[in-house]
TITOR-353481 format. One line per field, with one value per residue: residue in three letters; z, x, y of N, C-alpha, C in turn; residue number from 1. Coordinates in steps of 0.1 Angstrom, whole numbers, m for minus. Each point is the difference from the previous one (the first is absolute). Last residue first. Layout:
<rs>
rest: (ALA, ...)
n.up: (Z, ...)
n.east: (X, ...)
n.north: (Y, ...)
ca.up: (Z, ...)
ca.east: (X, ...)
ca.north: (Y, ...)
c.up: (Z, ...)
c.east: (X, ...)
c.north: (Y, ...)
nr: (NUM, ...)
</rs>
This chain:
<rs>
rest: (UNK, UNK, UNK, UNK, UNK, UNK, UNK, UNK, UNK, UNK, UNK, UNK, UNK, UNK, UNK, UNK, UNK, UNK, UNK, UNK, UNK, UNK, UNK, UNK, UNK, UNK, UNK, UNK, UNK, UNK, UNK, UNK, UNK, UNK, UNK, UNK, UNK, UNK, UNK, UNK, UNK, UNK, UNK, UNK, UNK, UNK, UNK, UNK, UNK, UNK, UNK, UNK, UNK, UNK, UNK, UNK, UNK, UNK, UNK, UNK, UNK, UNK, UNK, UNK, UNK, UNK, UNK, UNK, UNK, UNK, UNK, UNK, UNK, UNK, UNK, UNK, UNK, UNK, UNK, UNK, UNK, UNK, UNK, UNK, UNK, UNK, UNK, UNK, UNK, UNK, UNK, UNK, UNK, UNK, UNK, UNK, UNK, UNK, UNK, UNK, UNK, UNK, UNK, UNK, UNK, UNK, UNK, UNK, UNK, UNK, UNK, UNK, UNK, UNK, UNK, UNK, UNK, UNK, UNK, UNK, UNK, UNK, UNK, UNK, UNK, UNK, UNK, UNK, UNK, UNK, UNK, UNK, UNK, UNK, UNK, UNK, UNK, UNK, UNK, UNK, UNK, UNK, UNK, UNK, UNK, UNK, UNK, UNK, UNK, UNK, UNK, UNK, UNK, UNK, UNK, UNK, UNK, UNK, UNK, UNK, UNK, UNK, UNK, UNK, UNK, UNK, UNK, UNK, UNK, UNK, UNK, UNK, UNK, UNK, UNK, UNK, UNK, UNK, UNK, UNK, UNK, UNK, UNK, UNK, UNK, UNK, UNK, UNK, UNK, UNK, UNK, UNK, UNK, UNK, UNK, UNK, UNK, UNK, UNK, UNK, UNK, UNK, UNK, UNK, UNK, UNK, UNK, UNK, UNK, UNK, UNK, UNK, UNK, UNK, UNK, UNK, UNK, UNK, UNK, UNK, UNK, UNK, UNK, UNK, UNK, UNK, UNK, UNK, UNK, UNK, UNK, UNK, UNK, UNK, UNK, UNK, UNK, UNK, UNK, UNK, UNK, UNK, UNK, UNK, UNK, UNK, UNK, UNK, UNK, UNK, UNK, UNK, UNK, UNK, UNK, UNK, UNK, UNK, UNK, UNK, UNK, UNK, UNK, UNK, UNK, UNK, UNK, UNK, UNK, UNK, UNK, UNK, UNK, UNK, UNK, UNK, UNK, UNK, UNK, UNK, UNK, UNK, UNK, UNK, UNK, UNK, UNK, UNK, UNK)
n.up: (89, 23, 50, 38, 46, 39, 35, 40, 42, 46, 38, 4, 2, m38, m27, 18, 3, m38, m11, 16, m12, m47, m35, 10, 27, 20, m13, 5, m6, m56, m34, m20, m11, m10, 25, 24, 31, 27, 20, 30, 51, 48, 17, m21, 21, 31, m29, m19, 29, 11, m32, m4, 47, 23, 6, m34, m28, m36, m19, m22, m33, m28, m49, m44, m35, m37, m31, 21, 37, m11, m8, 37, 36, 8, 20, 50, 27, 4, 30, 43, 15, 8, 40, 38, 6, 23, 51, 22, m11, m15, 4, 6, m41, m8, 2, 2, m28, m39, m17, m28, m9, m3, m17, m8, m25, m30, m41, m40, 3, 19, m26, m25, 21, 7, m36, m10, 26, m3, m30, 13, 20, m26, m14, 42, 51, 40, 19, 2, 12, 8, m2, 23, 28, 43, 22, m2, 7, m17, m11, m32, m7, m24, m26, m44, m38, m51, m38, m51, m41, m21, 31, 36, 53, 20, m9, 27, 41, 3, 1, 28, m3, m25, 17, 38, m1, m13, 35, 26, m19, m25, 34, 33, 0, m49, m52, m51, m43, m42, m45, m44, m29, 10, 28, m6, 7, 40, 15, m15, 27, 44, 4, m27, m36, m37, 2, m5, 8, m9, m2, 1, 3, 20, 18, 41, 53, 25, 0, 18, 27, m20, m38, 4, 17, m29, m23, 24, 3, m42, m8, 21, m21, m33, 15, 19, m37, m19, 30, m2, m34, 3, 19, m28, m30, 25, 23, 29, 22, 1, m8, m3, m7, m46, m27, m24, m5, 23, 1, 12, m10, m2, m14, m20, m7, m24, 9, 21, 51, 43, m4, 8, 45, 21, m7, 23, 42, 9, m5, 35, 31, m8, 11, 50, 12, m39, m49, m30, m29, m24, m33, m26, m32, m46, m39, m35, m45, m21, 0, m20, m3)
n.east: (m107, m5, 13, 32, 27, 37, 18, 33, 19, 19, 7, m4, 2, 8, m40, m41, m6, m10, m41, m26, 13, m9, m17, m46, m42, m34, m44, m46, m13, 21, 31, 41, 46, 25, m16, 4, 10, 32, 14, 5, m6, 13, m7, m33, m41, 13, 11, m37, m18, 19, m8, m39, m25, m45, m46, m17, m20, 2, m13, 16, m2, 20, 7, m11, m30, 3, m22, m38, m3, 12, m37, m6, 23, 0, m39, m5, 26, m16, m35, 10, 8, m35, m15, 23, m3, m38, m5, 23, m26, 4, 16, 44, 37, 43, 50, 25, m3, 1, m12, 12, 1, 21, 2, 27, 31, 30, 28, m14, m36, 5, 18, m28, m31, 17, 5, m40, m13, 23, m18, m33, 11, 15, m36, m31, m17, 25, 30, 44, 21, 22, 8, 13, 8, 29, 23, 49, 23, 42, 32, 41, 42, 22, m40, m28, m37, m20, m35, m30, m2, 19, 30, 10, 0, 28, 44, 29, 14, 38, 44, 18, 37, 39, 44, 9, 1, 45, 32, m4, m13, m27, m38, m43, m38, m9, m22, m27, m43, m35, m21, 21, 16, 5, 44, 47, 15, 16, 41, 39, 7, 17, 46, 43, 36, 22, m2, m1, m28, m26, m40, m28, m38, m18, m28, m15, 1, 43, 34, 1, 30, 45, 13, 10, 42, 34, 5, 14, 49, 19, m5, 29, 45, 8, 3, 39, 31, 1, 21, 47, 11, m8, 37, 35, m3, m10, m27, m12, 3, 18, m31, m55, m31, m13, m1, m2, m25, m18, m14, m39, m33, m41, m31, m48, m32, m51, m50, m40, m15, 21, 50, 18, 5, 37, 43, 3, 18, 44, 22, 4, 32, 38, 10, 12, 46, 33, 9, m24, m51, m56, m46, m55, m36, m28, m39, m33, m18, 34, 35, m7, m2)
n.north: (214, m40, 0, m18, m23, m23, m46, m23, m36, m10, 16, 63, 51, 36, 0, 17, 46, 20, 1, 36, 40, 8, m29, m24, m11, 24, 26, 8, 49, 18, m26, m29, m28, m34, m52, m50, m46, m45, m51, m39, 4, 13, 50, 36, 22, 45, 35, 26, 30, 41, 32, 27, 26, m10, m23, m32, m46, m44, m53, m46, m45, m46, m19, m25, 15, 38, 23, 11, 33, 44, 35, 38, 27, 50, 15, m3, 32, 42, 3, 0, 41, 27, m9, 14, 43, 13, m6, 34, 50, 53, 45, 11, m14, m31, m36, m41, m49, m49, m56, m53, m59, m51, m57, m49, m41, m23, 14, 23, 23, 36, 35, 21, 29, 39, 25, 31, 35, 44, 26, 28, 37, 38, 31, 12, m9, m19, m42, m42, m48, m49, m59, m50, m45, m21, m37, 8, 46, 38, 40, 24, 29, 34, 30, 18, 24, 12, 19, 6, 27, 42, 36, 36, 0, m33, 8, 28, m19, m32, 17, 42, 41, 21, 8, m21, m49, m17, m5, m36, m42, m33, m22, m12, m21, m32, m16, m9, 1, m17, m8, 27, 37, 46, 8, 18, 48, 10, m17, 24, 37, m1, m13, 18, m11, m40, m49, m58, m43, m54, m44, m55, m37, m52, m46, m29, m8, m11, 35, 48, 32, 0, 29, 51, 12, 9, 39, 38, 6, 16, 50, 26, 6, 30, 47, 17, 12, 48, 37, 10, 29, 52, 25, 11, 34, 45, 39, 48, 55, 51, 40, m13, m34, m26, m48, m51, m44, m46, m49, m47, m51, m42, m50, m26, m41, m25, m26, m24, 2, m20, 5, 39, 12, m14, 30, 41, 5, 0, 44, 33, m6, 7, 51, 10, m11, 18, 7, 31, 8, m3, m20, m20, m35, m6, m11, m17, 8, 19, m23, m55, m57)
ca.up: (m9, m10, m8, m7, m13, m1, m15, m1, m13, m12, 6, m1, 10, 15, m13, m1, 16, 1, m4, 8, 13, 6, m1, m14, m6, 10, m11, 6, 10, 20, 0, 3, m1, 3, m17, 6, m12, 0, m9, m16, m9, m4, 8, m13, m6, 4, 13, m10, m2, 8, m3, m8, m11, 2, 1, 8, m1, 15, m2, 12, 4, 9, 8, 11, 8, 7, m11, m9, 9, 2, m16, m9, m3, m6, m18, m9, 1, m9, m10, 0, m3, m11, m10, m1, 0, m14, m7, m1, 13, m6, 0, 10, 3, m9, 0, 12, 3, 17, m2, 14, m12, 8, m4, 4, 8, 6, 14, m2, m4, 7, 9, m12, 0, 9, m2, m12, 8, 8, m6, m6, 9, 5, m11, m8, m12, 5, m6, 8, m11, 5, m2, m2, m17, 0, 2, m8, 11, m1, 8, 3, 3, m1, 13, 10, 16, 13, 4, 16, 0, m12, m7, m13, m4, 10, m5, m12, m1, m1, m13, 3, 7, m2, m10, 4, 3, m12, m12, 6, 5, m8, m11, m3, 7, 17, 8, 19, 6, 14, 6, 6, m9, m9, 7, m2, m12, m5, 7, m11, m16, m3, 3, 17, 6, 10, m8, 10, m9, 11, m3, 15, m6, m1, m6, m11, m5, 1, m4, m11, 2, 11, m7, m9, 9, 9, m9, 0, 11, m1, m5, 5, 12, m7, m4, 10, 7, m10, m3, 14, 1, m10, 9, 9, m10, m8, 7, m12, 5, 8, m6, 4, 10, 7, 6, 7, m6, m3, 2, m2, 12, m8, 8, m2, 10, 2, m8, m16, m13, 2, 2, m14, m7, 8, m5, m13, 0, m3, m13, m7, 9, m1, m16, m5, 6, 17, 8, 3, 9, 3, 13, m3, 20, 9, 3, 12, 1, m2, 12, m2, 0)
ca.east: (m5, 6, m16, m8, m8, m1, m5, m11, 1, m11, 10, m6, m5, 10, 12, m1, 3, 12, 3, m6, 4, m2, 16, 8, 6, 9, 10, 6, m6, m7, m8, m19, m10, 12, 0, m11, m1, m7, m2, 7, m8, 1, 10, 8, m4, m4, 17, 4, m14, 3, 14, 0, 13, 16, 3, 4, m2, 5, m1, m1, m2, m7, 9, 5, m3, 15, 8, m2, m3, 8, 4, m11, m1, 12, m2, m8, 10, 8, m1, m5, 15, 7, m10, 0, 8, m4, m3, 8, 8, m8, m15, m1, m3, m12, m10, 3, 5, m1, 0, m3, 0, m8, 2, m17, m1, m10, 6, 13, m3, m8, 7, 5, m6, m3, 9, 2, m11, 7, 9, m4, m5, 9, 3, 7, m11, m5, m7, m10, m3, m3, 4, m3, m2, m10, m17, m6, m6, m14, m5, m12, m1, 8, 7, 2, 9, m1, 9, 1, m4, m14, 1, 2, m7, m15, m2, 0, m15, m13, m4, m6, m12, m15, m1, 0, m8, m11, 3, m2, 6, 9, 13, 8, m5, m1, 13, 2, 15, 3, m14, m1, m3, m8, m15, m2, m6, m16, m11, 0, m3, m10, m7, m6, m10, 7, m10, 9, 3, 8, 7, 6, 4, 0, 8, m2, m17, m10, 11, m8, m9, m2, m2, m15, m11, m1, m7, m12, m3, 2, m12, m14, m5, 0, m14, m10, 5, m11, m19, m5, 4, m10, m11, 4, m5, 8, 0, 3, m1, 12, 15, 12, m5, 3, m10, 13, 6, m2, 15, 8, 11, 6, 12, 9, 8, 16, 8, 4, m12, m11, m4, 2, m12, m11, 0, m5, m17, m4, 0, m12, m13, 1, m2, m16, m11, m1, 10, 14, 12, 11, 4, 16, m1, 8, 9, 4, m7, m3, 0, 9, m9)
ca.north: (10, m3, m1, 19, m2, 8, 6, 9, 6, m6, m16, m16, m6, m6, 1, m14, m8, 3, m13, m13, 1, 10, 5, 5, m12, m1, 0, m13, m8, 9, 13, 1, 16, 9, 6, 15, 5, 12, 16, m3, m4, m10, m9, m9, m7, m12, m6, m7, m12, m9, m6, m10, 2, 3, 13, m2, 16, 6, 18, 2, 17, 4, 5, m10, m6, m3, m2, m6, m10, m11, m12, m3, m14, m5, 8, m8, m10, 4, m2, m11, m9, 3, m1, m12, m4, 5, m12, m8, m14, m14, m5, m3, 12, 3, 14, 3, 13, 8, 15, 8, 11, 8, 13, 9, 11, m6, 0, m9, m12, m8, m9, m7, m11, m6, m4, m10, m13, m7, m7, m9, m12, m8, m6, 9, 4, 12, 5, 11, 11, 11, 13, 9, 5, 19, 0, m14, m7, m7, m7, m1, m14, m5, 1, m13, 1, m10, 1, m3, m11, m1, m10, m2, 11, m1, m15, 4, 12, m8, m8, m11, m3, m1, 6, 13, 7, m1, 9, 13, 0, 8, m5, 5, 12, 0, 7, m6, 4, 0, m1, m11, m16, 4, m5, m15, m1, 5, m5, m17, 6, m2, m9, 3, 5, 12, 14, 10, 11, 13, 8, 13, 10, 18, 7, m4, 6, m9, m16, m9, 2, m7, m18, m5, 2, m13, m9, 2, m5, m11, m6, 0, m14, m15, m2, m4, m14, m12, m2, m10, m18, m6, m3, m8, m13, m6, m11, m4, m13, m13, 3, 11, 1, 10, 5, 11, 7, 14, 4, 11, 4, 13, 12, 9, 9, 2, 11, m4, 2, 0, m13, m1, 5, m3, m13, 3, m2, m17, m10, 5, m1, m14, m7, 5, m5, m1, m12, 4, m12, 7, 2, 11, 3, m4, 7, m5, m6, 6, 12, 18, 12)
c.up: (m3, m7, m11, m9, m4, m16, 3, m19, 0, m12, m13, 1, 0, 8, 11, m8, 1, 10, 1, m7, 5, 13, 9, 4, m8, m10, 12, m7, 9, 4, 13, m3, 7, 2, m2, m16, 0, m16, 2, m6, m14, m13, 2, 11, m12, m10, 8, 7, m11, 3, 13, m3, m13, m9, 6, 5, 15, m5, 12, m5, 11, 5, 15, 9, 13, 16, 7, m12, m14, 9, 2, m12, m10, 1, m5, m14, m6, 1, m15, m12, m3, 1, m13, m14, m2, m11, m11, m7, m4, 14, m6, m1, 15, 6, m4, 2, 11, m8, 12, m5, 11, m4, 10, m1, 0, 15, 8, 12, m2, m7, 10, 8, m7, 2, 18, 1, m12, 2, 10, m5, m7, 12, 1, m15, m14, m11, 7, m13, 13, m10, 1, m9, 1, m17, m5, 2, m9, 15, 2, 10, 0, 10, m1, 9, 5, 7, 13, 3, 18, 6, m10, m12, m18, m7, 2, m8, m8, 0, 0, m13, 2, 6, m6, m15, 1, 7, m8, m10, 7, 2, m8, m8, 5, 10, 11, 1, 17, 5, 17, 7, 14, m5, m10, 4, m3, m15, 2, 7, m10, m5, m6, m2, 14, m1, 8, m11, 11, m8, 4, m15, 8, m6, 0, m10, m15, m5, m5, m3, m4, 9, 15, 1, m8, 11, 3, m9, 3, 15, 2, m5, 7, 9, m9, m2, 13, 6, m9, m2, 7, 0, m3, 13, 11, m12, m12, m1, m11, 5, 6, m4, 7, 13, 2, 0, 7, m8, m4, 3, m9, 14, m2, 7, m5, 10, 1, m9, m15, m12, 1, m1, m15, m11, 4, m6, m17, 7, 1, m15, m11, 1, m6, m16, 0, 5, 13, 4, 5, 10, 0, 13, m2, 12, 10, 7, 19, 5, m3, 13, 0)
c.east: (12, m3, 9, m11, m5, m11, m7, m1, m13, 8, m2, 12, m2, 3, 10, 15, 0, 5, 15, 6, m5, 6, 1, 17, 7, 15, 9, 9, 2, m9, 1, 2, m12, m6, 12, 3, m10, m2, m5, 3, 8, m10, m1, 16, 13, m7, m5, 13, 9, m4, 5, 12, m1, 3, 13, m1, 5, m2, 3, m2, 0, m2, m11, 7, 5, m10, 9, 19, m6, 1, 13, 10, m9, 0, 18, m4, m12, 6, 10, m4, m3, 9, 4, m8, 3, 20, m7, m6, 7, 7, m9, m20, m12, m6, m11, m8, 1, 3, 2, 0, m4, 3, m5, 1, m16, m4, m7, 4, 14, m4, m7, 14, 12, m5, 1, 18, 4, m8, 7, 13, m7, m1, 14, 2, 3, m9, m6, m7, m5, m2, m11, 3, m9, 4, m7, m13, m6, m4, m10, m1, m22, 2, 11, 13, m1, 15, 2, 13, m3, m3, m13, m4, m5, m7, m18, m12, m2, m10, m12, m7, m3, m12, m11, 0, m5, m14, m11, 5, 0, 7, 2, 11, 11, m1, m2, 14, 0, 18, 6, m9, m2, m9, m13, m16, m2, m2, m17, m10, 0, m8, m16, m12, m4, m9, 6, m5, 10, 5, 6, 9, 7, 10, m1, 11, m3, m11, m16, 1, m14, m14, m3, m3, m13, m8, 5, m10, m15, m2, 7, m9, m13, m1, 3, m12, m10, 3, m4, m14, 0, 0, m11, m9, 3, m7, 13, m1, m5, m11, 10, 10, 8, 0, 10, m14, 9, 8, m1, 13, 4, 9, 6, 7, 9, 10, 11, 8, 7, m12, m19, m4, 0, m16, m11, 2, m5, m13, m5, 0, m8, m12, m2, 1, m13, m9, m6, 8, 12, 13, 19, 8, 18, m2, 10, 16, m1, m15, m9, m3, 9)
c.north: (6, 12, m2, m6, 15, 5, 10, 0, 10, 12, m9, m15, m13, m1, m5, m5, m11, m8, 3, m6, m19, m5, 13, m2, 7, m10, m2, m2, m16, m10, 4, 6, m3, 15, 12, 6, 11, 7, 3, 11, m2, m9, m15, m3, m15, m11, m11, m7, m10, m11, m11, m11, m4, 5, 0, 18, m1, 13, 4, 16, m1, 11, 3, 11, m8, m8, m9, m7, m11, m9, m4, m5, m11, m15, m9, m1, m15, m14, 3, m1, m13, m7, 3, m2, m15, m1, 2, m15, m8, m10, m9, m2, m5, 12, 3, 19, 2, 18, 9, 17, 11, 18, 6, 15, m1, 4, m11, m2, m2, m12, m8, m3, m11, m8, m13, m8, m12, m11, m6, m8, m10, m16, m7, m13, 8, 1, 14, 6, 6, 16, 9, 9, 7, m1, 8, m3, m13, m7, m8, m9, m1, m17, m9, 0, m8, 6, m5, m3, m5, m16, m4, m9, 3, 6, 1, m5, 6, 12, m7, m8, m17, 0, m3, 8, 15, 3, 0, 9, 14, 9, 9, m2, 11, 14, m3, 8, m5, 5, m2, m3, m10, m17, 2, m8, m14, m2, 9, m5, m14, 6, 5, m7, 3, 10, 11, 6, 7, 9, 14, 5, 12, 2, 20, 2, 1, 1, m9, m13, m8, 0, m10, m14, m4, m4, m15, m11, 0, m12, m15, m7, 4, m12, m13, m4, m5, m14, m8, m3, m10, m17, m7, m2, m10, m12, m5, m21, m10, m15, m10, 1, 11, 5, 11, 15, 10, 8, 19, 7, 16, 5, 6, 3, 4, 9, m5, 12, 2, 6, m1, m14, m3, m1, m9, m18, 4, 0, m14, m12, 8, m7, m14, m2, 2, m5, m1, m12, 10, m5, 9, 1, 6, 7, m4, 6, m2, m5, 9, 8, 12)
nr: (289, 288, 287, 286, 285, 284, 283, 282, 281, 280, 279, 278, 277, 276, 275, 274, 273, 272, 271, 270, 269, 268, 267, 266, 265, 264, 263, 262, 261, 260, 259, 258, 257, 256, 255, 254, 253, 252, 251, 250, 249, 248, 247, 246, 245, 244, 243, 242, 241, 240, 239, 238, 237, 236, 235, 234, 233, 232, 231, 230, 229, 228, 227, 226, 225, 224, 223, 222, 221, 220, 219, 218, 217, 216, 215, 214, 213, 212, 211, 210, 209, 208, 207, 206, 205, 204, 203, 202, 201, 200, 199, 198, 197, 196, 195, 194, 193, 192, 191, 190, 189, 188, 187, 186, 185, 184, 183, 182, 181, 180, 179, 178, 177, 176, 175, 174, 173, 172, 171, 170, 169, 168, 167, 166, 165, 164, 163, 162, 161, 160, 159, 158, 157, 156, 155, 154, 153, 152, 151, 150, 149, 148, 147, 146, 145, 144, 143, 142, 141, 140, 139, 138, 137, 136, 135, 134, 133, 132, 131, 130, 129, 128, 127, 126, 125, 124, 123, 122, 121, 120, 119, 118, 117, 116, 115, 114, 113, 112, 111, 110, 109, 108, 107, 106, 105, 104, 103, 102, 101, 100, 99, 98, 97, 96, 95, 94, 93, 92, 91, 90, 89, 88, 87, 86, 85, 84, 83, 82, 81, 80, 79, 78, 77, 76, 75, 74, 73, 72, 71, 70, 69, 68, 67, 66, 65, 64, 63, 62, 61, 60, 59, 58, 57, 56, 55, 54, 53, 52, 51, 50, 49, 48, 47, 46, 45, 44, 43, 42, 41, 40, 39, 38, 37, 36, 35, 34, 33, 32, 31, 30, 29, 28, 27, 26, 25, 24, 23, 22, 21, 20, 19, 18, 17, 16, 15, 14, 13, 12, 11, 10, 9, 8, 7, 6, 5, 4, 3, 2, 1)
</rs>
């Protein structure tokens, strides 16, 4: 099957530990829905950064030699990761480029970028910023974080979505139901706030939430008969509802945008918190508009 047909699970690598950890849950997952695995390792283009600073050829060299054993320690981990669970198409790229200008634009063709939760090392951080919140924010394709030691609970098949009734949240329920079945997960799908105007009651409140979290769920209890629904309206934090809820769960999964009012699940302050906080893999989903 073509990449084009059955796009690849894109994952980003420095060599380091968390990078490691984000690659052999991407290989995982690739496995699990019959893709190919892309490892892309960057070699940031020589960069301005003032008078007298400068990056040699001789540096350029170290850096490409680092990025060949990277990918080459990354695409082992892949293979090992998998040994048992099936076959996999594993292909590795060095791109001299800054990480994450390739990886947005690479995400255009894929059906899942993954990064860990840290890596590419303090320097490079402090100059880019935060590659995974980049990534979260930008990216044209869902976007997985994966902690550097996850904490599954072998009993707890679960993935955990948050919903707010937005067009990204829809797409987080759809990518949630669709792990959950490959997983043979239960689903528990949750709404929380924590603000609402003082003169509506609190149980006129509940009520909308109930019903927004029923409209977004509607016709996948048909489509996706064998996944078991758990509905949860929560008055909290969200971020703290979503953290507790997905400690020790298979994935988490939230959208990248809402709206007002129960727009708690966005990329906004709430999935940031969930972003580097979490023990669970988090899927970060944008609307397909």
């Amino acid at each position: 099957m073509s990449a084009s047909i059955n796009p690849p699970v894109l994952v980003g690598t420095d060599g380091s530990d968390p990078a490691l950890a984000a690659v052999r849950w991407a290989a995982g997952e690739a496995v699990m829905h019959r893709a190919p695995l892309t490892i892309l390792h960057c070699i940031g283009a020589p960069v301005d950064f003032g008078p007298g600073i400068a990056f040699s050829r001789f540096d350029y060299e170290v850096y490409r030699q680092a990025g060949i054993a990277a990918l080459e320690q990354s695409r082992a981990a892949a293979a090992e990761a998998i040994r048992s669970a099936g076959e996999l198409e594993i292909t590795t790229e060095l791109i001299e480029a800054p990480p994450i200008p390739v990886l947005r634009d690479r995400s255009k063709d894929a059906r899942l970028l993954v990064v860990g939760t840290q890596g590419l090392g303090a320097f490079r951080r402090a100059l880019l910023g935060s590659v995974s919140t980049a990534l979260a924010r930008h990216a044209e394709c869902p976007v997985a974080i994966v902690p550097e030691s996850p904490k599954y609970d072998s009993r707890d098949q679960r993935v955990v979505v948050g919903v707010d009734g937005s067009a990204c949240s829809a797409r987080a329920i759809e990518i949630a139901f669709d792990e959950a079945t490959f997983r043979g997960a239960a689903l528990t799908a949750v709404l929380a706030w924590t603000e609402f105007p003082p003169y509506i009651p609190r149980e006129d409140m509940r009520q909308e939430a109930e019903a927004i979290l029923a409209e977004s769920l509607a016709g996948y209890g048909e489509r996706y008969p064998e996944v078991a629904v758990r509905r949860m309206v929560a008055t909290d934090r969200p971020a703290k509802v979503l953290l507790e809820l997905g400690s020790g769960a298979q994935l988490i999964v939230v959208g990248s945008h809402g709206r007002g009012g129960f727009a708690g699940m966005t990329l906004g302050s709430v999935s940031q918190a969930v972003l580097h906080a979490t023990t669970a893999p988090l899927i970060i989903a944008r609307s397909h508009a």
